[in-house]
C-alpha positions in Angstrom: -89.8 -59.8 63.4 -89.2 -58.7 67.1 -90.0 -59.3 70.1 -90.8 -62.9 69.1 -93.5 -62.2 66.7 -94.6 -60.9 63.6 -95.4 -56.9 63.1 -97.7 -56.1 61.2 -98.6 -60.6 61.7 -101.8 -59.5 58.9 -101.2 -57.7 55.4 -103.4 -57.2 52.9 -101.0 -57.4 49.5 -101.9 -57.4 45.4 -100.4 -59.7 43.3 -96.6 -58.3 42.1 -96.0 -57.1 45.8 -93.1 -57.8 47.7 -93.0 -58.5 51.4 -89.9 -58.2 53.3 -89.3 -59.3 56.8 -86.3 -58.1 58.7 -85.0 -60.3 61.7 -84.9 -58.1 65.0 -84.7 -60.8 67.4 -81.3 -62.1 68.9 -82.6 -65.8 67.2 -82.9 -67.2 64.2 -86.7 -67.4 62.7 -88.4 -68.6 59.7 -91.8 -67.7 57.4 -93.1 -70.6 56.2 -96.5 -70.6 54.7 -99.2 -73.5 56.1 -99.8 -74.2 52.9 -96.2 -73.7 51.5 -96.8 -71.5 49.0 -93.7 -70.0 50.7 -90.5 -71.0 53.3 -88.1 -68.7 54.0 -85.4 -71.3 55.5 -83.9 -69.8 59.0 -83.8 -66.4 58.6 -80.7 -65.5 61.2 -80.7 -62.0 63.8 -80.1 -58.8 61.5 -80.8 -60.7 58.2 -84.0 -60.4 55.7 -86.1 -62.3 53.4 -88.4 -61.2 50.3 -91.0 -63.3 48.7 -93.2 -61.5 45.9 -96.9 -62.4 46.1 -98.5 -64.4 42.7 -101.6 -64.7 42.1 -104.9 -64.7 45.0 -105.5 -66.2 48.2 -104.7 -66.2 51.6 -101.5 -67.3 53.1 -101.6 -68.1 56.9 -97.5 -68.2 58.2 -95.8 -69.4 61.6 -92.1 -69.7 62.7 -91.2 -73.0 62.0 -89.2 -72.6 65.6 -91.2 -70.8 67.4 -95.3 -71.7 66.6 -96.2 -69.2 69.0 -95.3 -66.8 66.1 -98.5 -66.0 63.4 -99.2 -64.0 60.4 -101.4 -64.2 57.4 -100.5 -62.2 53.8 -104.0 -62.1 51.7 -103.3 -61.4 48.1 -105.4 -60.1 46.4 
């Protein structure tokens, strides 16, 4: 996360990966899942979150705090 957005906001992931987002931004953000398959809670400046992908689908995610902020994981 920087620069008030997600980079890369698309990845294509298997199931048993693990995605890590890293907070670069001087405020806090979350990843939470639209269909909340994941949440990260407020992920605070300099601090990360991992969530391992299960299974297939597609996961479209926003900042909870900032909606302005997209991404999608596909797992397949």
């Amino acid at each position: 996360m920087r620069g008030m957005a997600f980079a890369p906001a698309d990845l294509a992931l298997r199931s048993g990966d693990e995605v890590v987002w890293t907070n670069d931004d001087v405020v806090p953000h979350t990843v939470s899942a639209a269909d909340g398959a994941f949440d990260s809670g407020a992920i605070a400046p300099g601090a990360s979150w991992r969530w391992r992908a299960q299974g297939e689908g597609t996961h479209p995610y926003a900042c909870r705090f900032h909606p302005t902020m997209k991404g999608e994981l596909r797992v397949r």
